[in-house]
N, CA, C and O atoms as a GROMACS GRO file, in nm:
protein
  440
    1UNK      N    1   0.086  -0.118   0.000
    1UNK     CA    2   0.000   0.000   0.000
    1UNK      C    3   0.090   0.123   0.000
    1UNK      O    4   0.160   0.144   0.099
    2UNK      N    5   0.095   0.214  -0.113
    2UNK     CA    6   0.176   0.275  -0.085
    2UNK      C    7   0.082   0.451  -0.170
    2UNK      O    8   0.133   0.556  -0.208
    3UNK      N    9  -0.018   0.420  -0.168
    3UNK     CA   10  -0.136   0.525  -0.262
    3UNK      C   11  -0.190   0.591  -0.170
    3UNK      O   12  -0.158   0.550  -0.059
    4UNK      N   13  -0.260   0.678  -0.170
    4UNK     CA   14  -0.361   0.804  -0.117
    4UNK      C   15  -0.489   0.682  -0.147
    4UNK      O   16  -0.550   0.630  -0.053
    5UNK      N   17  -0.504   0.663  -0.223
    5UNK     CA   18  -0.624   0.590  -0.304
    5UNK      C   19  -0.662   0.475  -0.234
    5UNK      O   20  -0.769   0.463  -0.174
    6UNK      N   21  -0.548   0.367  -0.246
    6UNK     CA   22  -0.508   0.254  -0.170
    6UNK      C   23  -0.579   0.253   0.001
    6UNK      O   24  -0.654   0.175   0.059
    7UNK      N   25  -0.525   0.356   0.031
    7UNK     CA   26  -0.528   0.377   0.152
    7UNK      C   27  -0.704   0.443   0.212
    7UNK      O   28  -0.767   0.420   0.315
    8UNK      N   29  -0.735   0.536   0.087
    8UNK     CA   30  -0.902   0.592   0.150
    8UNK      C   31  -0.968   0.458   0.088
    8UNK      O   32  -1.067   0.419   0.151
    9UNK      N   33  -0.933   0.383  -0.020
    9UNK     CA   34  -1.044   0.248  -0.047
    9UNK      C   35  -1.005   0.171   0.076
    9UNK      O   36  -1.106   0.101   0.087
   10UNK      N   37  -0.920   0.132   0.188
   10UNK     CA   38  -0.917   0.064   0.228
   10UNK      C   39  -0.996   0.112   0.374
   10UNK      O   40  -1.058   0.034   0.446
   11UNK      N   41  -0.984   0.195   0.388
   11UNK     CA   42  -1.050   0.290   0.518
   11UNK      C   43  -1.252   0.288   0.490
   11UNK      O   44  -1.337   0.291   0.579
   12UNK      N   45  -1.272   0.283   0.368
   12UNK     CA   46  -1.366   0.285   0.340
   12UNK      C   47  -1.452   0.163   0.342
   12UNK      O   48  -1.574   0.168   0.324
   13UNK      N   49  -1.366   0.020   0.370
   13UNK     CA   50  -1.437  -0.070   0.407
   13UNK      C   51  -1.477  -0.095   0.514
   13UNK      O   52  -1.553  -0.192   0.518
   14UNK      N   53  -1.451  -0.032   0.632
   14UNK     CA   54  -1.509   0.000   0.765
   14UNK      C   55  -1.651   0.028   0.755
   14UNK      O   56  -1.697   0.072   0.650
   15UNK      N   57  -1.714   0.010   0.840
   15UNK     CA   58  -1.881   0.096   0.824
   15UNK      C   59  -1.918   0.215   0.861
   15UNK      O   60  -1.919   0.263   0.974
   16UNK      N   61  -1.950   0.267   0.751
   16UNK     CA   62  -2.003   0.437   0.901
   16UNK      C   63  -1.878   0.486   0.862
   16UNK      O   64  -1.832   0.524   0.970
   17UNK      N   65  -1.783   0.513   0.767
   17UNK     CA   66  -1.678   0.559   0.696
   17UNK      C   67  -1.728   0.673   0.593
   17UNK      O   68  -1.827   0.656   0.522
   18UNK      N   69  -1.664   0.772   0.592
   18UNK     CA   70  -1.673   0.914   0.486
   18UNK      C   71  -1.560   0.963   0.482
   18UNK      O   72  -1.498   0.943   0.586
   19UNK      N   73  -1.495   1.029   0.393
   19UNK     CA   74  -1.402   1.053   0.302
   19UNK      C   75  -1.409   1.270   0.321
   19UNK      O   76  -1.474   1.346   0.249
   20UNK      N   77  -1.332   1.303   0.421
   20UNK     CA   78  -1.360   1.462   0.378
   20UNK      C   79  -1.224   1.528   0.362
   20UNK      O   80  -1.116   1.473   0.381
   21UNK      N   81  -1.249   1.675   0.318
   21UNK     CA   82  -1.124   1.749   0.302
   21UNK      C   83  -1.160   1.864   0.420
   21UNK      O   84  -1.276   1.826   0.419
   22UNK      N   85  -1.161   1.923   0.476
   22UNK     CA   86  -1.204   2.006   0.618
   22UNK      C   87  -1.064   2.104   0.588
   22UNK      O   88  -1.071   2.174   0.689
   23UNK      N   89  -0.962   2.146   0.527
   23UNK     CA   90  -0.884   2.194   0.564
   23UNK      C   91  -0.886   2.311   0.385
   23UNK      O   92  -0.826   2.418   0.385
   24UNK      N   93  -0.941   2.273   0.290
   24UNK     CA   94  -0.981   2.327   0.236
   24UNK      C   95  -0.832   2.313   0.114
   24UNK      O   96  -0.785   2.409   0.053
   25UNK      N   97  -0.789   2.189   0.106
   25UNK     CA   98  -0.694   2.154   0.090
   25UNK      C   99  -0.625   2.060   0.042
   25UNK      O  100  -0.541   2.000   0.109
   26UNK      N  101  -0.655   2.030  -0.101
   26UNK     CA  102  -0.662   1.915  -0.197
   26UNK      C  103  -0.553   1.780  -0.135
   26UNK      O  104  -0.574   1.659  -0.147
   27UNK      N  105  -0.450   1.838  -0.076
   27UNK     CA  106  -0.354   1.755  -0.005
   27UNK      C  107  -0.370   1.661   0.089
   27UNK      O  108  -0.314   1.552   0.087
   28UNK      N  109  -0.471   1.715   0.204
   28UNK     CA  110  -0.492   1.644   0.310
   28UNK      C  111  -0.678   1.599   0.261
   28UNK      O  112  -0.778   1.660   0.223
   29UNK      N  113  -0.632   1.422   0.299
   29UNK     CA  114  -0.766   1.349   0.306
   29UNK      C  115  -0.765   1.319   0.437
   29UNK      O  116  -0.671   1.263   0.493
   30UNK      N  117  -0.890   1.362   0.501
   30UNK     CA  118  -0.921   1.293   0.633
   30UNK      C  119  -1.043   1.173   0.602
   30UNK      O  120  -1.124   1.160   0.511
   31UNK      N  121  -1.014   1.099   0.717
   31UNK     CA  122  -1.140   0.966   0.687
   31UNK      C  123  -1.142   1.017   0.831
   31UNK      O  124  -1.056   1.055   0.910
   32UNK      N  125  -1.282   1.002   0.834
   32UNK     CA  126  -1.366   1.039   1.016
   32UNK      C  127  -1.517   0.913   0.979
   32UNK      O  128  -1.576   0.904   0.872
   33UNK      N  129  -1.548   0.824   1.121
   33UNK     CA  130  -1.657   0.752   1.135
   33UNK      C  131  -1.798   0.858   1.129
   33UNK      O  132  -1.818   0.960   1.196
   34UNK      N  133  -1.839   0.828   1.081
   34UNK     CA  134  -1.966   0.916   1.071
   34UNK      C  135  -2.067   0.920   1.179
   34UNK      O  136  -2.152   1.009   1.178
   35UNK      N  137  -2.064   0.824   1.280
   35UNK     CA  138  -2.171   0.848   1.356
   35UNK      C  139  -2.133   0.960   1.456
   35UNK      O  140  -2.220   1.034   1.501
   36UNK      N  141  -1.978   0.976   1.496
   36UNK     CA  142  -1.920   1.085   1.593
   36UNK      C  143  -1.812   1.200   1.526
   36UNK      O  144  -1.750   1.283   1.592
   37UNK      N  145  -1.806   1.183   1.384
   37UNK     CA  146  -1.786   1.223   1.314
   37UNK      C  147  -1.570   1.314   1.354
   37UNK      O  148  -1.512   1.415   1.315
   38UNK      N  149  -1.539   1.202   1.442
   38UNK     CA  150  -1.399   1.148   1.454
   38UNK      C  151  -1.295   1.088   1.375
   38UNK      O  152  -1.305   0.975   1.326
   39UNK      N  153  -1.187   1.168   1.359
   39UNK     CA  154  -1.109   1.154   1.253
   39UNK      C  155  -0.993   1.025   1.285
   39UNK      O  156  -0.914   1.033   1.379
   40UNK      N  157  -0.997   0.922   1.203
   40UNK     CA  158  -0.911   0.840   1.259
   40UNK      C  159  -0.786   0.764   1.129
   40UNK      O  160  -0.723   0.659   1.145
   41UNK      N  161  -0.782   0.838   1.032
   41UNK     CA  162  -0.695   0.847   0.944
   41UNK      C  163  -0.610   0.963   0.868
   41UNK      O  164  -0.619   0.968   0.745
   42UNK      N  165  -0.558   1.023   0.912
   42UNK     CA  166  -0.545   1.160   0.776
   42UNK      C  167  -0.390   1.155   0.661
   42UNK      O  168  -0.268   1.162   0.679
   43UNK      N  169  -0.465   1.142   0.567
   43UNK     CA  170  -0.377   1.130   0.456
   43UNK      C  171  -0.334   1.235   0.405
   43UNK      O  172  -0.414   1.329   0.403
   44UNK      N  173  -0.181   1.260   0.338
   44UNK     CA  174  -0.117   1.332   0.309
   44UNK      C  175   0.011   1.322   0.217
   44UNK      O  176   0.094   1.236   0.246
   45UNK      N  177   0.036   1.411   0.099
   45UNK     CA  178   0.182   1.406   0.041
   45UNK      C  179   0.264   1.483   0.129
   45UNK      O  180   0.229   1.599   0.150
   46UNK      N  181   0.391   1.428   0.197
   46UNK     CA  182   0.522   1.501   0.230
   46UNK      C  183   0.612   1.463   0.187
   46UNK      O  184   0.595   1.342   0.169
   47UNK      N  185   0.737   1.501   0.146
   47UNK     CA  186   0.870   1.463   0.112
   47UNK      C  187   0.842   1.353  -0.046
   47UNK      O  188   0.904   1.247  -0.055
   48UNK      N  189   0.774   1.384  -0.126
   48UNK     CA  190   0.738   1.303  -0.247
   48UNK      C  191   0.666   1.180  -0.248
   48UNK      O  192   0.634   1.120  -0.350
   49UNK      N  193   0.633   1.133  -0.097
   49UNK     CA  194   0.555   1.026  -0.032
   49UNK      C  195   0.437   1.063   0.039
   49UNK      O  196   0.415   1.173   0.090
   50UNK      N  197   0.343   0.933   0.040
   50UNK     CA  198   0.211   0.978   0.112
   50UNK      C  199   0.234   0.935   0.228
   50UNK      O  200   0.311   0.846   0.263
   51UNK      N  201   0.134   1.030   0.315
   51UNK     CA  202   0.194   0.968   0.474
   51UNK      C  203   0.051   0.956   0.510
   51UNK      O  204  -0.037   1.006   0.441
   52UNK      N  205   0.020   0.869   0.651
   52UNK     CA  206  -0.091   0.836   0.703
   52UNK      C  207  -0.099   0.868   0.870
   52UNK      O  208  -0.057   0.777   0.943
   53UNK      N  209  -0.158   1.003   0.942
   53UNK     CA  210  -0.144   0.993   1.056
   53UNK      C  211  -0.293   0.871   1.115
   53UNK      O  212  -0.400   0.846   1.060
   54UNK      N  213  -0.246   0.830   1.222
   54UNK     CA  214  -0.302   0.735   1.266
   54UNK      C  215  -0.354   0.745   1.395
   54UNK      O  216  -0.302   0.844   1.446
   55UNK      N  217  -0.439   0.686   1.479
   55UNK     CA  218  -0.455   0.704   1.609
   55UNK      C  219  -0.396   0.584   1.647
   55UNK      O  220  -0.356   0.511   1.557
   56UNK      N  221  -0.377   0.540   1.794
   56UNK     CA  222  -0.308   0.496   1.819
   56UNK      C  223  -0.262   0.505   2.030
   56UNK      O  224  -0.211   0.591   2.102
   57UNK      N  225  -0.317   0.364   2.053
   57UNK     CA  226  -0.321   0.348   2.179
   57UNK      C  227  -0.169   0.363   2.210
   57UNK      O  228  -0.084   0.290   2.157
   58UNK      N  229  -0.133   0.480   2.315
   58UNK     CA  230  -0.069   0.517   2.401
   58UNK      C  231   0.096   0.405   2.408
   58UNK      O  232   0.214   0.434   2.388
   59UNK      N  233   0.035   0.288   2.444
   59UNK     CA  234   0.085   0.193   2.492
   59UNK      C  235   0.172   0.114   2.340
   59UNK      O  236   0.286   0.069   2.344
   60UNK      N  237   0.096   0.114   2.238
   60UNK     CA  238   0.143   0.091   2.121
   60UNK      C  239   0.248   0.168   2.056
   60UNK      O  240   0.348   0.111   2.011
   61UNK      N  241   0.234   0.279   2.048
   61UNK     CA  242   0.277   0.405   1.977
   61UNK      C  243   0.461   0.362   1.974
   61UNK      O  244   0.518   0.354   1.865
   62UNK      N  245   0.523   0.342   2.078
   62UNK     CA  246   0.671   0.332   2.076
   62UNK      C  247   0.641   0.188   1.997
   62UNK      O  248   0.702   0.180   1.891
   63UNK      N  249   0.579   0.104   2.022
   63UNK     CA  250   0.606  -0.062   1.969
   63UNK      C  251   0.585  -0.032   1.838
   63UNK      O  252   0.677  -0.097   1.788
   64UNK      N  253   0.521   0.027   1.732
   64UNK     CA  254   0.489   0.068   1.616
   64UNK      C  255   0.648   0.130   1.557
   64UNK      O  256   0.733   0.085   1.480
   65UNK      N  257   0.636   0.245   1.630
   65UNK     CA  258   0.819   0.296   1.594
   65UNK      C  259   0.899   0.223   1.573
   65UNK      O  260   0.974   0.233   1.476
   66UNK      N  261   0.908   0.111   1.674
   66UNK     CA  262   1.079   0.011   1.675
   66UNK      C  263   1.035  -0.051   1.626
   66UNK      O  264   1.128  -0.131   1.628
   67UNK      N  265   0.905  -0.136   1.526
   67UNK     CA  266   0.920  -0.254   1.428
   67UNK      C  267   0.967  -0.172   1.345
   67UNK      O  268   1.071  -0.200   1.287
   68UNK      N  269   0.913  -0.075   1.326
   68UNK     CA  270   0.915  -0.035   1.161
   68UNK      C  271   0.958   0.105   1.145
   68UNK      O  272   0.881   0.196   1.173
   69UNK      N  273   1.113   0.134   1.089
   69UNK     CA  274   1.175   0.309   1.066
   69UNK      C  275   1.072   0.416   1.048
   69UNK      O  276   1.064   0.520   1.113
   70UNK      N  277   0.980   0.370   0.935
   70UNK     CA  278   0.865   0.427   0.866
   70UNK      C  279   0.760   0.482   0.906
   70UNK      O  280   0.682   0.559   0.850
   71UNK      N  281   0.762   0.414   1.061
   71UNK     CA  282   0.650   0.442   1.133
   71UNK      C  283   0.702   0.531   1.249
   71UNK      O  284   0.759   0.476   1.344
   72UNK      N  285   0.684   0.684   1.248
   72UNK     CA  286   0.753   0.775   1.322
   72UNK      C  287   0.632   0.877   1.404
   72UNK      O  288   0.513   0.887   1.372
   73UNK      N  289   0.694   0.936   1.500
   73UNK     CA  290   0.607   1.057   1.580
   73UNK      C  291   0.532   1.100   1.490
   73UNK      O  292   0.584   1.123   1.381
   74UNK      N  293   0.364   1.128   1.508
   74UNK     CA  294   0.290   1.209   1.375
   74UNK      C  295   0.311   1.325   1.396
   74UNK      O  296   0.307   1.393   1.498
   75UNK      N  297   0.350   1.360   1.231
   75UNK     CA  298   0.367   1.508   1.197
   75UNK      C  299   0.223   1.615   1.229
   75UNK      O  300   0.114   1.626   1.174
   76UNK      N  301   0.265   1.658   1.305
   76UNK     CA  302   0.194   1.800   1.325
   76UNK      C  303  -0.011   1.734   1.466
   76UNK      O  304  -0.128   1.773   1.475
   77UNK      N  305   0.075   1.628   1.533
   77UNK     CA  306  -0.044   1.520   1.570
   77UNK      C  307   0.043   1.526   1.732
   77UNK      O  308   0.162   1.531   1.761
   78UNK      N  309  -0.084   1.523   1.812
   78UNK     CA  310  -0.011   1.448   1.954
   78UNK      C  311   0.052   1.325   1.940
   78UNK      O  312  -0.007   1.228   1.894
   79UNK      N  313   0.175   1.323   1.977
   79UNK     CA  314   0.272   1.229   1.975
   79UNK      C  315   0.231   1.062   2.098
   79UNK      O  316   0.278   0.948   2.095
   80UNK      N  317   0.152   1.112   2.166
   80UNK     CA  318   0.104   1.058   2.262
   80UNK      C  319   0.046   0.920   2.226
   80UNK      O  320   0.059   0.800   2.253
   81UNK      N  321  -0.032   1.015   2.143
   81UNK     CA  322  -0.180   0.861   2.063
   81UNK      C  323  -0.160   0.902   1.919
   81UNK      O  324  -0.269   0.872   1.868
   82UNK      N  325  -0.079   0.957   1.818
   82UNK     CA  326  -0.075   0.923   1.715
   82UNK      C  327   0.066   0.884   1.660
   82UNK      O  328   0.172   0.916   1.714
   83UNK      N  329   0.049   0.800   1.528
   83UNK     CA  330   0.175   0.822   1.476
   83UNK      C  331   0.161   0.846   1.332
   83UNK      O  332   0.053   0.832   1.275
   84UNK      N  333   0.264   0.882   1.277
   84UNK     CA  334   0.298   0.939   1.098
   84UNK      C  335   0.326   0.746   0.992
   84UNK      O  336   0.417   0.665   1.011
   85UNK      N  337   0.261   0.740   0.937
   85UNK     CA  338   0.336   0.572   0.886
   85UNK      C  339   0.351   0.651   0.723
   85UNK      O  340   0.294   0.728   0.646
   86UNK      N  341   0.465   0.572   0.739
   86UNK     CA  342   0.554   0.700   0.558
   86UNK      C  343   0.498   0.578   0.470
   86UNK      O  344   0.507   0.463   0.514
   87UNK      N  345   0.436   0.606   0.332
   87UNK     CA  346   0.425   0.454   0.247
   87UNK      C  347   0.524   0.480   0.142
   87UNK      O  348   0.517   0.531   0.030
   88UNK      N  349   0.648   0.412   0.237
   88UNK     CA  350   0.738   0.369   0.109
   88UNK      C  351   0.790   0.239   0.088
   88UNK      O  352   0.908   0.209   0.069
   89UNK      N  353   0.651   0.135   0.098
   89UNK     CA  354   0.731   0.039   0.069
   89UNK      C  355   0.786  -0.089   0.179
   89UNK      O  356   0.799  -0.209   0.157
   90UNK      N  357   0.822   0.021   0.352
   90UNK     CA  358   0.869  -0.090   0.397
   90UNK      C  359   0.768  -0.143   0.489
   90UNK      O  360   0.774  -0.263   0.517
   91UNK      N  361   0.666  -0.061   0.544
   91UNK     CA  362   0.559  -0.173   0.605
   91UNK      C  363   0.504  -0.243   0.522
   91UNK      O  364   0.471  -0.193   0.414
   92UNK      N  365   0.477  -0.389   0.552
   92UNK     CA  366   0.383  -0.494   0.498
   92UNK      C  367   0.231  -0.411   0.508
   92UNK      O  368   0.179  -0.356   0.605
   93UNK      N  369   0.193  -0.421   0.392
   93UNK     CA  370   0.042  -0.416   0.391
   93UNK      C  371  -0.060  -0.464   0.510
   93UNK      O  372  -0.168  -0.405   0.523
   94UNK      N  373  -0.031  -0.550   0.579
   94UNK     CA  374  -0.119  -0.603   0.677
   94UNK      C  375  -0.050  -0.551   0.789
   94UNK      O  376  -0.105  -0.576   0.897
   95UNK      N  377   0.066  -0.481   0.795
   95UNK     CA  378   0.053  -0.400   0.933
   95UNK      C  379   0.002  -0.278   0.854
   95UNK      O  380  -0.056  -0.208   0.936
   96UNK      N  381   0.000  -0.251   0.795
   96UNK     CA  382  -0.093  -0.076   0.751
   96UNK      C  383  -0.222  -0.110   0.748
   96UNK      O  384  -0.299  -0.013   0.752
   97UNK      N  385  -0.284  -0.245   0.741
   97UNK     CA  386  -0.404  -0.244   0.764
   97UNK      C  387  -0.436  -0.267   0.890
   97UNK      O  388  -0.534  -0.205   0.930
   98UNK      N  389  -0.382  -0.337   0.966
   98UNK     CA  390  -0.394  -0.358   1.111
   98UNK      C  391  -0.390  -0.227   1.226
   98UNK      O  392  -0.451  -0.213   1.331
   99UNK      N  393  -0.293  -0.144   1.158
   99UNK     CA  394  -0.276   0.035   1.230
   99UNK      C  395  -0.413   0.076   1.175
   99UNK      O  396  -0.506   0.107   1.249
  100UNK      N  397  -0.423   0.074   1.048
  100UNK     CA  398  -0.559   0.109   1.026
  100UNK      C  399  -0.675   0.085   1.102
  100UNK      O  400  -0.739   0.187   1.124
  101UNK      N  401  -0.720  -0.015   1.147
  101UNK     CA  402  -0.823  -0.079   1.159
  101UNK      C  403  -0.807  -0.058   1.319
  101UNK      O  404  -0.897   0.019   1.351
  102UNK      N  405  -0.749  -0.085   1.406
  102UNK     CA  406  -0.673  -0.039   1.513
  102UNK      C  407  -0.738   0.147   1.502
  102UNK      O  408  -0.851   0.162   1.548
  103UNK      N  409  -0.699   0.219   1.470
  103UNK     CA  410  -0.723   0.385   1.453
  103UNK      C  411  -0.890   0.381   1.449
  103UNK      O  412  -0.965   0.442   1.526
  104UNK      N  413  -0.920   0.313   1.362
  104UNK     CA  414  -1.044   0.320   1.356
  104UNK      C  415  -1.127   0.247   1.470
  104UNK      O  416  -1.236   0.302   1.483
  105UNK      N  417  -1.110   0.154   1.545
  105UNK     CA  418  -1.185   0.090   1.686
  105UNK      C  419  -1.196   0.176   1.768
  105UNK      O  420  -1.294   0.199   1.839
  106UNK      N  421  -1.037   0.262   1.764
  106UNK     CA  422  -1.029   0.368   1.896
  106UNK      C  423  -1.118   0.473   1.865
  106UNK      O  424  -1.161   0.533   1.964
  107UNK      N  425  -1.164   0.519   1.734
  107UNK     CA  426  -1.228   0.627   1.723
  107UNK      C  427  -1.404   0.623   1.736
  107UNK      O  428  -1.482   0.702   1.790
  108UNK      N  429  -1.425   0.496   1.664
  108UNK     CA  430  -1.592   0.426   1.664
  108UNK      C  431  -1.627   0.386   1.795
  108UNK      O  432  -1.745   0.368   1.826
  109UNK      N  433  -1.546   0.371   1.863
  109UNK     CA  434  -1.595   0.344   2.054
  109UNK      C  435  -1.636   0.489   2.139
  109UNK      O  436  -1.670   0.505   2.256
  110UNK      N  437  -1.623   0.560   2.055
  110UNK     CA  438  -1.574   0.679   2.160
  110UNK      C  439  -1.758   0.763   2.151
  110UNK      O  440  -1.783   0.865   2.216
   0.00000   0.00000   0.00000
């Protein structure tokens, strides 16, 4: 997974999933659950790559970092409960879906 595209079709198989731009800003895609209308993906080009901030239980956040280089402090995000995952390539698809899907539990509970 290494697309903008990739990444909102895959967010979009969740339920209660919508697709917005809120920043007025062709660059940034946010995906937010619709019933609380909570953002639990936001997509972005930086450095010639798309990046994905994520939510992200507290407790996880460092274990995410040390598997994977790619997966760093989110840019411009509380460092706390989010992180930045760069798609270039070196996470496996099924941990970008698993952070995914993960971001999204924490946000649809709330």
């Amino acid at each position: 997974m290494e697309t903008r595209e990739e990444v909102i079709r895959f967010c979009q198989t969740f339920p209660g999933v919508y697709e917005d731009y809120p920043f007025h800003d062709d660059n940034w895609t946010v995906m937010r659950y619709g019933k609380n209308k909570r953002s639990f993906a936001y997509i972005y080009e930086r450095n010639q790559r798309i990046w994905v901030n994520i939510k992200c239980s507290p407790e996880w956040v460092t274990f995410w970092q040390n598997a994977f280089p790619s997966v760093v402090p989110a840019y411009h995000m509380n460092k706390k409960h989010w992180n930045s995952l760069i798609l270039d390539g070196t996470i496996p698809d099924k941990e970008i879906k698993r952070m995914l899907a993960e971001s999204y539990d924490l946000v649809k509970d709330r």
